[in-house]
Residue, then its C-alpha position, 0 to 999 in steps of 0.5 A: x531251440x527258440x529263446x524263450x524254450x532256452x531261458x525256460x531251460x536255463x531257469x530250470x537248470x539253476x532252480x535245480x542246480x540250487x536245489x541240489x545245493x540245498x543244506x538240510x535245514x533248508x530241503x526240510x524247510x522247503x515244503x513247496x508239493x515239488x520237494x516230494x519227487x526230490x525226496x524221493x529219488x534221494x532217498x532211493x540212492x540212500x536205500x534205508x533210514x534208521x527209525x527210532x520208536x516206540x510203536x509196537x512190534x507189529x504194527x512198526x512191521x506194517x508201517x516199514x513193509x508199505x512204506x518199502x513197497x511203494x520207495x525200495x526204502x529199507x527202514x531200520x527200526x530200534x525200538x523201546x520205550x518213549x524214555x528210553x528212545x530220548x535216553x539214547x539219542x541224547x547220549x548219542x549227540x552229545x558223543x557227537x554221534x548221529x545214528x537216527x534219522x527219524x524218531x516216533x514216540x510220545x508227545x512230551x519225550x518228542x517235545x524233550x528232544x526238541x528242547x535238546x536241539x535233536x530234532x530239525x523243524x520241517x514244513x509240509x503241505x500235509x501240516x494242515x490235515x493234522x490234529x490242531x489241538x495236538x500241534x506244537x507250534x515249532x514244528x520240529x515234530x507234529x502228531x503222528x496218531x493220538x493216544x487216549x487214555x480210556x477206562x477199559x472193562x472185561x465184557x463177561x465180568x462187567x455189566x455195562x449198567x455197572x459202569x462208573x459214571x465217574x472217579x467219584x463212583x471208583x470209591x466205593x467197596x464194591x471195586x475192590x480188587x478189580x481196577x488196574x492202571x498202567x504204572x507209567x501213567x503220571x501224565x493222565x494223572x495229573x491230566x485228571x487232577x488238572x480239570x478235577x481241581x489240584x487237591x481236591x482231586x487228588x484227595x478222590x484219587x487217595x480214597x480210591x486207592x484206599x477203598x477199593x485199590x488198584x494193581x499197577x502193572x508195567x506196559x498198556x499192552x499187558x493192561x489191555x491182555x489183563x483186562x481181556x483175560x479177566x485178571x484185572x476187570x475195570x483198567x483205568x489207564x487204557x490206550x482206546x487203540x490197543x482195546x480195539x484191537x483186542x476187540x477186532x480179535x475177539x477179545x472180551x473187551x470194551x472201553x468207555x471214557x470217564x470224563x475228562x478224557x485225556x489224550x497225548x499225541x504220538x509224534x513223529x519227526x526227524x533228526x537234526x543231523x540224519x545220515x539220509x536226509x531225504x530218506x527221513x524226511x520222505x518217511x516223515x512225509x510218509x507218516x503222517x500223509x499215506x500212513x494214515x489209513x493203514x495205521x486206522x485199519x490197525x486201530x489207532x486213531x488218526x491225527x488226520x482230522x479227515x479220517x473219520x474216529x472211533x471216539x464217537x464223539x468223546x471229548x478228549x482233553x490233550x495233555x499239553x507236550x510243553x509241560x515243563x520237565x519240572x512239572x513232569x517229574x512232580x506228576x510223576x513223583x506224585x502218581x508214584x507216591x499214589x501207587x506206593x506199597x502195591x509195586x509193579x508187575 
């Protein structure tokens, strides 16, 4: 072998000599292209990852069949809800215990795990595509798709010349009976009363409540079958995604956006101390780079600012994930106390 053939040799034996020397912080803190064919191969001798989300059932199935396809890599996925997935992996670290290796839920439940040192930072070359708006500047979890909140009506009950133009227009008798909200939803609250004005914004959502009133019900994707079965006509609090897809199906529906329209990212990162490390940070990858088509062709709209959106042009407002706890739980005492005397179904 000439000499320069074996220095060049000698330097890439040492290069991946420390590679495979890398501790964890530093292989999710290497985001040079090269890191992505390690990843890979780690990941095909660990085998499976396990994923904890709140995505819905069939849609999470999509996601983990493609992403086995393409690696040989089983996802194993717990889902529930945002609170309850922060629920469970703060119990579990303070045990000591490590169970997950990846985590997709909302914004402000991903920025908690984050404050509770649960989540490790990650760089990657697919940051840049990312929703900016929507990007804490830690990146210990990015914006997996966004989540908008849209105003949602049943098609064959509504007339599209009826619709309101805005809050204001919801206080009036001719509404009674036929608006609904999601009971969780707090953050678009206090979103709405962020660009409403505090009080004053408040006060328009009491004399909703008591002109025309609302029905509260548990779970987006029960709002959007209601407004879609005529139960509830107008929804306040819909995700644009789930009506799209209700739409594709031929559901009745449609949305439009009450200005401000308020979004929240749904994030996605890895765990701090994940049991398969580069099967984590290979689905991250995943997530947020080659799952981006498939999750547009489930209706969900992209944090990938190149994929074209179905907003249409809709300014969306994003609630900001750094919100403090404190300030989380006024909202929602606040929406609470809004929604009391009605209960949820």
């Amino acid at each position: 072998m000439k000499p320069a053939a074996l220095a060049a040799a000698l330097v890439a034996l040492a290069c991946c000599a420390k590679a495979q020397g890398q501790s964890f912080s530093e292989l999710a803190l290497d985001g040079r292209p090269e890191r992505f064919e390690r990843l890979v191969a780690g990941a095909k001798e660990e085998g499976a990852l396990t994923l904890y989300t709140s995505i819905p059932e069939k849609d999470m199935a999509a996601l983990t069949a493609d992403f086995h396809k393409r690696y040989g890599v089983k996802v194993n996925v717990w889902r529930a809800s945002s609170v309850k997935v922060l629920q469970r992996a703060t119990a579990e670290a303070r045990a000591n215990r490590w169970d997950f290796d990846a985590a997709a839920i909302s914004s402000p439940e991903m920025e908690a795990m984050h404050r509770e040192l649960l989540l490790q930072e990650v760089r990657s070359v697919h940051h840049a595509d990312l929703a900016r708006d929507a990007m804490p500047s830690h990146r210990a979890w990015v914006p997996q798709f966004l989540n908008v909140f849209v105003q949602a009506y049943n098609t064959s009950l509504v007339r599209k010349e009826d619709l309101p133009k805005s809050y204001a227009e919801l206080a009036d008798p001719r509404w009674k009976g036929r608006l609904g909200v999601e009971a969780s939803d707090s953050e678009w609250y206090c979103g709405v009363l962020t660009h409403l004005g505090g009080e004053s914004g408040a006060k328009l959502f009491r004399d909703i409540v008591a002109t025309a009133g609302w029905s509260v019900r548990s779970g987006h994707t029960l709002l959007a079958n209601l407004v879609a079965s005529g139960e509830v006509p107008l929804a306040l609090t819909a995700y644009s995604y789930r009506i799209e897809q209700l739409k594709s199906a031929g559901a009745p529906v449609e949305w439009f956006g009450i200005d401000p329209v308020i979004g929240r990212a749904n994030g996605a990162g890895v765990s701090r101390r994940p049991p398969h490390p580069n099967a984590a940070l290979l689905f991250y990858e995943y997530l947020i780079s080659d799952a981006q088509p498939l999750m547009v062709k489930m209706n969900y709209l992209a944090a990938d600012t190149r994929i074209a959106s179905s907003l249409r042009g809709v300014k969306v407002r994003f609630i900001d994930p750094r919100m403090p706890l404190e300030e989380l739980d006024r909202c929602a005492k606040a929406f609470d106390e809004l929604n009391g005397g009605r209960g949820t179904r």
